[in-house]
Structures are given as structure tokens and as C-alpha cells.
C-alpha positions as a LaTeX table, in Angstrom:
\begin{tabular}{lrrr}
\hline
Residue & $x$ (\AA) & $y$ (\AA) & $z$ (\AA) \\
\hline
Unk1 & 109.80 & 114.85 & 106.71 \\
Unk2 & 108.03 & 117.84 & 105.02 \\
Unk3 & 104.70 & 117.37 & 103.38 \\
Unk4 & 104.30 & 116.12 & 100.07 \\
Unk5 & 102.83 & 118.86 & 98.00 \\
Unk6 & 100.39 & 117.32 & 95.26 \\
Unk7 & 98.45 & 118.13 & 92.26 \\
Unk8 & 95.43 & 116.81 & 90.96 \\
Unk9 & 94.50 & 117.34 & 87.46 \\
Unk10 & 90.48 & 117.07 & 87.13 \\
Unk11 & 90.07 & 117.24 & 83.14 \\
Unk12 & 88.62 & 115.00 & 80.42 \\
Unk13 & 91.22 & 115.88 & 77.40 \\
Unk14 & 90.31 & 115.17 & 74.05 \\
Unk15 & 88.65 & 111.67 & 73.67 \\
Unk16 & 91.18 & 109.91 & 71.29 \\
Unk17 & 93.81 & 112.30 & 70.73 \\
Unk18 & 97.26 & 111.17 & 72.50 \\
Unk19 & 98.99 & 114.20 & 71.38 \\
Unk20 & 96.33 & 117.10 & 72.68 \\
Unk21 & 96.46 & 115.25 & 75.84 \\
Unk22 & 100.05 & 115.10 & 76.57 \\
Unk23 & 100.17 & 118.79 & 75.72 \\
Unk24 & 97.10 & 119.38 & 78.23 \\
Unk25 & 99.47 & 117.60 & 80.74 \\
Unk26 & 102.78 & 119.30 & 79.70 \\
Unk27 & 100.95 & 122.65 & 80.57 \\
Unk28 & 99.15 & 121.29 & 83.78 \\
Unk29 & 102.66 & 119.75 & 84.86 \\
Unk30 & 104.24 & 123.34 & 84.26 \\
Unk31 & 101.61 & 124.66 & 86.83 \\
Unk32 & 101.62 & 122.52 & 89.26 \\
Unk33 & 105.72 & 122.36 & 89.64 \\
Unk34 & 105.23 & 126.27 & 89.54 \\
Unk35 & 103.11 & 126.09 & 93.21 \\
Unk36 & 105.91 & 123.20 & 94.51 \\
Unk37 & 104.35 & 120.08 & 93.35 \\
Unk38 & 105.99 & 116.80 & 93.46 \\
Unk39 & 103.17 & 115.31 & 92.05 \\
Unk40 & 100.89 & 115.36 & 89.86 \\
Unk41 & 98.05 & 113.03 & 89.24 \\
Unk42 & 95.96 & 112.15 & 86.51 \\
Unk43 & 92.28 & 110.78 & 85.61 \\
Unk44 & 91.66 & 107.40 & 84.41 \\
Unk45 & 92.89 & 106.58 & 80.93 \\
Unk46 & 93.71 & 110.38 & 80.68 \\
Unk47 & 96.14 & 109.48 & 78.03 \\
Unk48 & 93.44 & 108.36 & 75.11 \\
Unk49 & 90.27 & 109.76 & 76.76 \\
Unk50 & 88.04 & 107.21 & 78.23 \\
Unk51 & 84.87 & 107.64 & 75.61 \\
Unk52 & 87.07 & 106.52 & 72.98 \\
Unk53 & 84.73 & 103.20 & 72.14 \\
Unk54 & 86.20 & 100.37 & 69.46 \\
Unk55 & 89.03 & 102.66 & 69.69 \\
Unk56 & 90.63 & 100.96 & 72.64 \\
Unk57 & 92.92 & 98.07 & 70.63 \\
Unk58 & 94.84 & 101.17 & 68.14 \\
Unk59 & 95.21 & 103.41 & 70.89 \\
Unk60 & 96.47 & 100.56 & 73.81 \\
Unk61 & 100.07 & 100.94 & 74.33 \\
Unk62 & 102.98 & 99.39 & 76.35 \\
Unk63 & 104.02 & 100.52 & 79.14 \\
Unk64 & 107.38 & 101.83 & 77.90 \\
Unk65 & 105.49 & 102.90 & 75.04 \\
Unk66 & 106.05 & 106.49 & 72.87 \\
Unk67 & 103.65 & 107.83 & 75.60 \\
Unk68 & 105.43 & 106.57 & 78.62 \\
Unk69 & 108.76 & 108.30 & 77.12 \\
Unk70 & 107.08 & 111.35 & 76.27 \\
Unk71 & 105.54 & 111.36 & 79.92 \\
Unk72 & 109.21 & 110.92 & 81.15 \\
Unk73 & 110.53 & 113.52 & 79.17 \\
Unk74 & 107.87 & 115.82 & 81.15 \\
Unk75 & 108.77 & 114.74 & 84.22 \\
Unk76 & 112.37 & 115.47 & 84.13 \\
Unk77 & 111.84 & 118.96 & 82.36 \\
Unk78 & 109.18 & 120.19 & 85.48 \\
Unk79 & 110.87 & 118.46 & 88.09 \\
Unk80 & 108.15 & 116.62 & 89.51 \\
Unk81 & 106.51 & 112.88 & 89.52 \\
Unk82 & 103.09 & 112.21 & 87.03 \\
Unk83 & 100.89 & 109.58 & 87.43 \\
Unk84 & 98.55 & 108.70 & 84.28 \\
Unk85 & 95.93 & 106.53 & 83.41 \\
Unk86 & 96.11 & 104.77 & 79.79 \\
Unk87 & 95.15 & 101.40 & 78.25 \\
Unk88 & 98.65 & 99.17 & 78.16 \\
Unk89 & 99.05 & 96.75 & 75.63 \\
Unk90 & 100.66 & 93.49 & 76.63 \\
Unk91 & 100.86 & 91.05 & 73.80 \\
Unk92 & 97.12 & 90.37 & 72.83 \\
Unk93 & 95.82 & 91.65 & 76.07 \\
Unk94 & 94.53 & 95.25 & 77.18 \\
Unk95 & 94.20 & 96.69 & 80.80 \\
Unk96 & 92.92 & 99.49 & 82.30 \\
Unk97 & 95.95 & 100.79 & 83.69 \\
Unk98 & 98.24 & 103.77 & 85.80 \\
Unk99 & 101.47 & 104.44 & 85.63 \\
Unk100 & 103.88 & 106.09 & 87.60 \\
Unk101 & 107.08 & 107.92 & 86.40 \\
Unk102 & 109.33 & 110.01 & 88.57 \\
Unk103 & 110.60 & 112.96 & 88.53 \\
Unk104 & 113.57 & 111.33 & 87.04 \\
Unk105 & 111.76 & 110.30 & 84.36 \\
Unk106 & 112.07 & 106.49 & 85.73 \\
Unk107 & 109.00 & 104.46 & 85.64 \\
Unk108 & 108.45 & 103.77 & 89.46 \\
Unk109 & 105.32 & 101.45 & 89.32 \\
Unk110 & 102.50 & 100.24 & 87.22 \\
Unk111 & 98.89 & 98.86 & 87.89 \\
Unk112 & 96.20 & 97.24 & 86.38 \\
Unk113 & 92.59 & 97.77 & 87.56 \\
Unk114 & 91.55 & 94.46 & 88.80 \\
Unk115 & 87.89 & 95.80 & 89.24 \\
Unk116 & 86.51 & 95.92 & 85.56 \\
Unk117 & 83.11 & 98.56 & 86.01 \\
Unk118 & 80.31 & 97.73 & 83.28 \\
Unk119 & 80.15 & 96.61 & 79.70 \\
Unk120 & 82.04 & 99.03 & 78.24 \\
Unk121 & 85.07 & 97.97 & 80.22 \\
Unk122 & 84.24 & 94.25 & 80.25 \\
Unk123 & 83.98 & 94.43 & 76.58 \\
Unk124 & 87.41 & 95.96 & 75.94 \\
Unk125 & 90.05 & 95.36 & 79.07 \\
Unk126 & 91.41 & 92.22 & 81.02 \\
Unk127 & 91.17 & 92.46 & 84.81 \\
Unk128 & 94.83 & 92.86 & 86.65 \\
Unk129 & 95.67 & 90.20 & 89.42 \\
Unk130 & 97.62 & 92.31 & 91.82 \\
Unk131 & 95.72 & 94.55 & 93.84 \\
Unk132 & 98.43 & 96.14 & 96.11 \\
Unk133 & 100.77 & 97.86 & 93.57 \\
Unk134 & 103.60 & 100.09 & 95.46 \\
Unk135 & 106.46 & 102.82 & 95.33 \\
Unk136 & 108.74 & 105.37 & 97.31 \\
Unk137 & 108.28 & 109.38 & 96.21 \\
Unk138 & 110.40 & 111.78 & 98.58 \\
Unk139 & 109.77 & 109.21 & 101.65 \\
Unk140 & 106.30 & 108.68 & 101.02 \\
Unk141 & 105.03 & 104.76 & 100.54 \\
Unk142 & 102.44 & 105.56 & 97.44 \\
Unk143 & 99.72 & 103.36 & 96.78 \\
Unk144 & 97.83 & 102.82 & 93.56 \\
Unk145 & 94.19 & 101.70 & 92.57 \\
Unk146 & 91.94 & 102.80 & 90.05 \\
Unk147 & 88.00 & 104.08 & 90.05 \\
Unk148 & 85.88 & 100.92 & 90.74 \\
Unk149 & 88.55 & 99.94 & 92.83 \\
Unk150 & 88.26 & 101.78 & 95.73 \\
Unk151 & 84.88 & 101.15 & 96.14 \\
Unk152 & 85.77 & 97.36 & 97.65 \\
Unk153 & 87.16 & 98.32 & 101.10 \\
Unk154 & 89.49 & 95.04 & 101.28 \\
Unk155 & 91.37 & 96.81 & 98.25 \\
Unk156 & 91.99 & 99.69 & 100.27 \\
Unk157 & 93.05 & 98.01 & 103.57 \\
Unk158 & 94.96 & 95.67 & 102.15 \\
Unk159 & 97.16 & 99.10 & 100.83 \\
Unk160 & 97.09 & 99.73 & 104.37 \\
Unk161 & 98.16 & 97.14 & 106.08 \\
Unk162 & 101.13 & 97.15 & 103.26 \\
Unk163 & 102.37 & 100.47 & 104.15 \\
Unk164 & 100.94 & 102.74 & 101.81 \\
Unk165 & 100.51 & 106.23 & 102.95 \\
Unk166 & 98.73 & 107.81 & 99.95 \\
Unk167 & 96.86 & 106.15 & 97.87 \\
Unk168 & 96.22 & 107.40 & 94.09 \\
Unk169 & 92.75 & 106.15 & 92.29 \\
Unk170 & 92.43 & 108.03 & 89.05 \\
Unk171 & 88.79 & 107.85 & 88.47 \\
Unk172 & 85.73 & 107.90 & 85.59 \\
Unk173 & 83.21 & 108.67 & 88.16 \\
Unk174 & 79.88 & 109.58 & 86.63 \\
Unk175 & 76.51 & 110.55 & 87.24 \\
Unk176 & 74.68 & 109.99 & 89.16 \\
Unk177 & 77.17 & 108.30 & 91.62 \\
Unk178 & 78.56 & 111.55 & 93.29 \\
Unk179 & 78.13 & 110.01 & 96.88 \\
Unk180 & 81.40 & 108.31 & 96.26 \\
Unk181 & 83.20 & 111.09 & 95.60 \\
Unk182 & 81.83 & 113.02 & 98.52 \\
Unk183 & 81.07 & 110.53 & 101.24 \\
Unk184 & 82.35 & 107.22 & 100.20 \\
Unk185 & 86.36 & 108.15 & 99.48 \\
Unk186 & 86.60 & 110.59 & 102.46 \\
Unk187 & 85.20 & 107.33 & 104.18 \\
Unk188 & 87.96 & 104.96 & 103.14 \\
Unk189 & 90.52 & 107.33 & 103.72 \\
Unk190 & 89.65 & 107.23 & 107.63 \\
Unk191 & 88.54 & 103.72 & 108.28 \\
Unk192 & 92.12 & 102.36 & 106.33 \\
Unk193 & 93.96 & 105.65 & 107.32 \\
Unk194 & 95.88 & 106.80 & 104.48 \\
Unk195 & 95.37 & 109.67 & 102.47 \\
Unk196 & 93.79 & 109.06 & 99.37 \\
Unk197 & 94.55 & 111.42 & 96.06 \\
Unk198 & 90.97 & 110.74 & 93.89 \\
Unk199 & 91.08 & 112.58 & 90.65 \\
Unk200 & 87.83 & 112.21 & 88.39 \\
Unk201 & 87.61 & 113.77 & 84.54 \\
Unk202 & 84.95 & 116.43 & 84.13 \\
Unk203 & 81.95 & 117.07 & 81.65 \\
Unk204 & 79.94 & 115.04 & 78.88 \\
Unk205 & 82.18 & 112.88 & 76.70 \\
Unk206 & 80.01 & 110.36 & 74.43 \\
Unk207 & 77.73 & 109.01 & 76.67 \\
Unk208 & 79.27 & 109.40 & 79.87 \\
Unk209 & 78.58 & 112.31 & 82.26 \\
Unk210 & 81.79 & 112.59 & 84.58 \\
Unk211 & 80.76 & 114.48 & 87.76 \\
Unk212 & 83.98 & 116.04 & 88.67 \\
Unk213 & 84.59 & 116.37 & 92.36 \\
Unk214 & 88.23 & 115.37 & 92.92 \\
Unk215 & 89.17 & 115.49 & 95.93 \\
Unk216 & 92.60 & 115.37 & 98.53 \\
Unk217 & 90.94 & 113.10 & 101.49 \\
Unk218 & 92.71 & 112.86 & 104.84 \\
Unk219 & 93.18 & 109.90 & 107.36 \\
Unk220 & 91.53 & 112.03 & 109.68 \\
Unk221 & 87.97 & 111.96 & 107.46 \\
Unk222 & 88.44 & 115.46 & 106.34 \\
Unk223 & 88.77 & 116.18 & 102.65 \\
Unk224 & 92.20 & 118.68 & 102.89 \\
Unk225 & 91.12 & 119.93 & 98.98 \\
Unk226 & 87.64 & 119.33 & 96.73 \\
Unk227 & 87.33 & 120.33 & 93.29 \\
Unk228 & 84.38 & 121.30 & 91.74 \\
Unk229 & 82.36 & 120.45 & 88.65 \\
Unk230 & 84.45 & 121.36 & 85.67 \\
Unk231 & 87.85 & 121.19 & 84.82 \\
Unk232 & 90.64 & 122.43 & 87.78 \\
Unk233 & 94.29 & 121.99 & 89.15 \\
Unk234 & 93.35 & 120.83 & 92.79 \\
Unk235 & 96.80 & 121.55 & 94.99 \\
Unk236 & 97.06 & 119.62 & 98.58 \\
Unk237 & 99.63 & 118.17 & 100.99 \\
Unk238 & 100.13 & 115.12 & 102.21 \\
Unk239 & 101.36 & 115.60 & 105.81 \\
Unk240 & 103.64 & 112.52 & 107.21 \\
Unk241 & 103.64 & 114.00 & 110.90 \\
Unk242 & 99.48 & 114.44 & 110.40 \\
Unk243 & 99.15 & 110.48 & 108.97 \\
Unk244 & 101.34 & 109.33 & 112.05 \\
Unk245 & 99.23 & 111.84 & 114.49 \\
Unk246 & 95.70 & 110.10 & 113.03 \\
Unk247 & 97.10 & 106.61 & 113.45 \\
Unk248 & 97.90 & 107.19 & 116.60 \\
Unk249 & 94.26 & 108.62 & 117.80 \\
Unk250 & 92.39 & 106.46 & 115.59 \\
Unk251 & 94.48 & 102.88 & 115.96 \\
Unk252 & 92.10 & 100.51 & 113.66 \\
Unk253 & 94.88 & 98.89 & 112.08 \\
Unk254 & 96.57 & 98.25 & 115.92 \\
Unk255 & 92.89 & 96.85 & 117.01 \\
Unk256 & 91.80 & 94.73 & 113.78 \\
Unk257 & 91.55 & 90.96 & 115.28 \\
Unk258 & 91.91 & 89.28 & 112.14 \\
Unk259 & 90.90 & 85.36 & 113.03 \\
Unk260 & 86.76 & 86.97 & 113.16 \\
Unk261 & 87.66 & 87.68 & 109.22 \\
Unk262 & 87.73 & 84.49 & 107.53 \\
Unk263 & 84.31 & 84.61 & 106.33 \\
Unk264 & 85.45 & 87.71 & 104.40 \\
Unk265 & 87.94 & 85.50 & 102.19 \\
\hline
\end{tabular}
């Protein structure tokens, strides 16, 4: 199976404005299907801008919203999956959510971040209840958290031990909590082995101070592509015959002995 070429798009948008962002992403999905993407990845609530305050309840849509059909209609003209961050509406309720639409334009899955970070989050959003949210793209099994998320390591071995092979966290990483970015992701992708696709936003917006750093980590503990500080189109692969090669050297899901683990639960 040949390597699933991916693109991660580290930018901030414009806080509030739907439209400017789904032409930044029109534009970034043009590039990245130009260098043989099949997907292309997004930061958290990249579709509204995450500094976008009282703001949340106008700009929360449905999944199968205007957006979501205007995301589709990108899809199908680049040829490639996207995977976005936005807040979905469902009937009173908002989440901090991803979704995932082929390169079909077909929704193929949608999550809710079940790990709600500080009160600007708490204030606004409902926490999802299912952590291990999957799909198919070109024979990969594609995982999906979001930011806070991937900081709990049950959340990302309990994508493991359901199959997922890459797992997408669109993120809102700020200062000064660059460790996870650097140490902590590349970290998680080798003790749960799985690649893991972590795209941050970039710069000031309101208060927050995004620190950038995307990065492509490997089950093999290497980061495969790093952005830097400011905005970027990261480009990686995800290798199938390198995830089965790691799991084979490095079998912690084979040697887990889960009756010790109770406690955990």
C-alpha cells in the first residue's frame, strides 16, 4: 500500500470570518493536492477562528451545515480529503468539534472533543462522550482527537488498540506549553504506535499566543516533518509498511497485560 501523502495546514485565519477562512483553505487545499496530497488537515476550530469570544453560539453550525457543503465542494474540486475544526451546533448544545469529508465530498466521520481545556472552553462548549471516533482514507484506519485530548494517554491508546493508524488532533496549543508539541506528541506517537498528524494555529489572536510547531510524528519516535513558528503547509507521509515495521520492533500493544490496569479505570 503506498504511503499516504499528507498536508498540514499551520495557520490561524481570520478570527470570526467563515468566508476568509474557507478561501484560506480553498487555496491551501489547491497546494497541497498540487505536491500529491490526500489530505489535508486543519487547526482547531479553523473554520470561525478560535479567539472568537461570545461569538461562539452565531457562528456554531451543524455538521451538514453551509460550511460542511462548502468544505465538500473543495474536496471534490482538489481531489483530496480535509479535515477541519469548527464549533457544531446540535439543537441547544455546542461542541468543540472535527470533521472529516472525503475526497468525494462525503462526510466520513465527526468528533467532539471530550477534553474541554480552561474557562474559555468550559464557558462555551459541551464535552463529547465518544473518545475513539474512526474512518477508512485510501486503506488507512484514521483516528481523530482534538488538542487537550491527546495529552491523556488512555485517549490515545485506546485509538490504538482500535486500529487507528494515524491519528489527527487539530490543536490551539499556546504559550508557554511548547513541550507538548515537541516532546510530548512525538512521545505518544511511539508508546501507542501510530502516527499522529498535530496541526497547531500560529501567532497572537486576542489573548491567546499559539506557538506553532505542527508536526508529522512517527511510531518510531521520530517527528517525519516540524513546522515552525508562523504560518506553513507542512507535507509528510504516512508509511503503512514503516507503521507495520515499528510494531513489529517495538510490540507494546502485543506485551500490554491488561488485568495490572484496573486501577487506571
Amino acid at each position: 500500500m503506498p504511503p499516504l501523502r499528507t498536508a498540514l495546514l499551520q495557520s490561524s485565519g481570520r478570527a470570526g470570518s467563515v468566508a476568509g477562512n474557507l478561501a484560506t483553505l480553498d487555496e491551501a487545499a489547491a497546494r497541497a493536492a498540487s505536491a500529491g496530497a490526500r489530505l489535508l488537515v486543519c487547526p482547531e476550530l479553523f473554520l470561525t477562528g478560535y479567539a472568537i469570544g461570545d461569538s461562539v453560539p452565531e457562528l456554531a453550525e451543524p455538521a451538514d451545515g453551509p460550511a460542511a457543503q462548502a468544505i465538500a465542494d473543495i474536496c471534490v474540486r482538489h481531489g483530496l480529503a480535509v479535515h477541519y475544526g469548527y464549533p457544531e451546533r446540535t439543537g441547544e448544545a455546542v461542541f468543540n468539534a472535527a470533521q472529516l469529508i472525503g475526497p468525494d465530498g462525503a462526510p466520513l466521520a465527526n468528533y467532539r472533543k471530550t477534553h474541554l481545556f480552561g474557562s474559555f472552553e468550559e464557558e462555551w462548549f459541551t464535552p463529547g462522550g465518544h473518545p475513539v471516533v474512526q474512518a477508512d482514507l485510501d486503506g488507512v484506519r484514521v483516528g481523530m482527537l482534538i488538542c487537550y485530548d491527546v495529552e491523556f494517554p488512555e485517549n490515545v491508546r485506546a485509538h490504538a488498540l482500535a486500529g487507528t493508524e494515524l491519528l489527527l488532533v487539530p490543536t490551539a496549543l499556546m504559550h508557554p506549553f511548547t513541550f507538548v508539541a515537541e516532546a510530548v506528541v512525538p512521545v505518544r506517537a511511539f508508546e501507542s504506535q501510530l502516527y499522529i498528524a498535530y496541526v497547531n494555529r500560529a501567532g497572537r489572536e486576542g489573548e491567546f499566543d499559539f506557538t506553532g510547531l505542527s508536526c508529522l510524528a512517527g511510531p518510531d519516535g521520530t517527528v517525519r516533518a516540524r513546522a515552525g513558528r508562523g504560518e506553513e503547509l507542512l507535507l509528510g507521509d504516512v508509511d503503512p509498511a514503516l507503521l507495520a515495521a515499528s510494531r513489529a520492533a517495538n510490540p507494546y500493544l502485543d506485551d500490554r497485560v491488561p488485568g495490572l490496569y484496573g486501577s487506571l479505570v
